[in-house]
N, C-alpha and C positions, 0 to 999 in steps of 0.2 A: 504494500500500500504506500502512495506517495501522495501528498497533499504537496500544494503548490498556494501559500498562498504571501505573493509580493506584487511589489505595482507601488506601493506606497507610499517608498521615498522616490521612486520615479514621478509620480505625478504631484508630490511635493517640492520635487526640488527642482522643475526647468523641463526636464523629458517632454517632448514634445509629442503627441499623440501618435504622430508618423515615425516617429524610431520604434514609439512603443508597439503599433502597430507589425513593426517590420523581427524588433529582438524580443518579442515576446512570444511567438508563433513557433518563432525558431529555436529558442529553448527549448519550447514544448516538445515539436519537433523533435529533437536530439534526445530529449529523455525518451518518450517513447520508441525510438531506434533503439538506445541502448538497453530499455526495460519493458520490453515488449509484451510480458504477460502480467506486469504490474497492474491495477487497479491507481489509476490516476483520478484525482479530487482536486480540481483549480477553483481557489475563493476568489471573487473580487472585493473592492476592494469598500473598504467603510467610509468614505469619500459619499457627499451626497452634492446633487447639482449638477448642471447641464456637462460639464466638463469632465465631471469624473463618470457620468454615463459613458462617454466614447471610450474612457479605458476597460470599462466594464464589457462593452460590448467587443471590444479585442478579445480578452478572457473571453467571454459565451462561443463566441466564432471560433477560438483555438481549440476549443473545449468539445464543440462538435463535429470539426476537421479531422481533431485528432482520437476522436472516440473515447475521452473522457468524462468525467463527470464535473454538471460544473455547480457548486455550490453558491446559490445567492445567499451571505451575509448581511448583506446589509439590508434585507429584505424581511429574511424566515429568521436570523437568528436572536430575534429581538430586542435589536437597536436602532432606537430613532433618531432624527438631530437631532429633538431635543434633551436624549437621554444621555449621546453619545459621548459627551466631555465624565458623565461621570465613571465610563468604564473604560477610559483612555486617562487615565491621573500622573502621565510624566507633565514634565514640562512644556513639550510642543503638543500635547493632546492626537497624537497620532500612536504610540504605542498601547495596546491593553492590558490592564493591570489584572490581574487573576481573576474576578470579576469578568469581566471582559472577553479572556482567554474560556472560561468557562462555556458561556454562551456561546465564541465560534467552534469551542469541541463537540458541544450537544448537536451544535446545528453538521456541524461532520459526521458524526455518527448517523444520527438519525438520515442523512443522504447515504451515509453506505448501508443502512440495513431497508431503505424501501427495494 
């Protein structure tokens, strides 16, 4: 089993939708070469707004090119904007604090056991 879930600091830090678009596929790509009978699980990403939809939708599209599964978090795993700062408590509110982590493990399980 492989979960895949980054994009993060790409779309925090500058990555332009069209790289992502371009080394994110390719990644994917390349694991599944290398790990052909793995069970792959790509999250997107907890990023909410029109901007972080298009990386999102990179993930969905890799996810079904490459016969993966794609995990919506920011969706199913129940976290809202409004809720989102308290299960992200660093300093830049992008990593999650056990809390956090919590909710994207249930929401991964419960995608590999339907």
């Amino acid at each position: 089993v492989i979960a895949v879930y980054l994009g993060t600091n790409d779309f925090a830090n500058g990555c332009t939708l069209a790289q992502f678009a371009t080394n994110y596929p390719a990644m994917i790509a390349s694991i599944t070469e290398k790990y052909p009978d793995a069970d792959i699980y790509l999250l997107n990403l907890l990023y909410y707004g029109s901007s972080a939809d298009g990386f999102c939708n990179v993930i969905e599209d890799a996810a079904e090119t490459y016969g993966c599964t794609y995990v919506d978090i920011r969706n199913d795993a129940g976290f809202t904007s409004s809720n989102l700062g308290s299960y992200m408590p660093d300093q830049y509110g992008v990593h999650p604090g056990s809390a956090g982590m919590e909710l994207i493990a249930n929401c991964v399980v419960d995608a590999m056991t339907k």
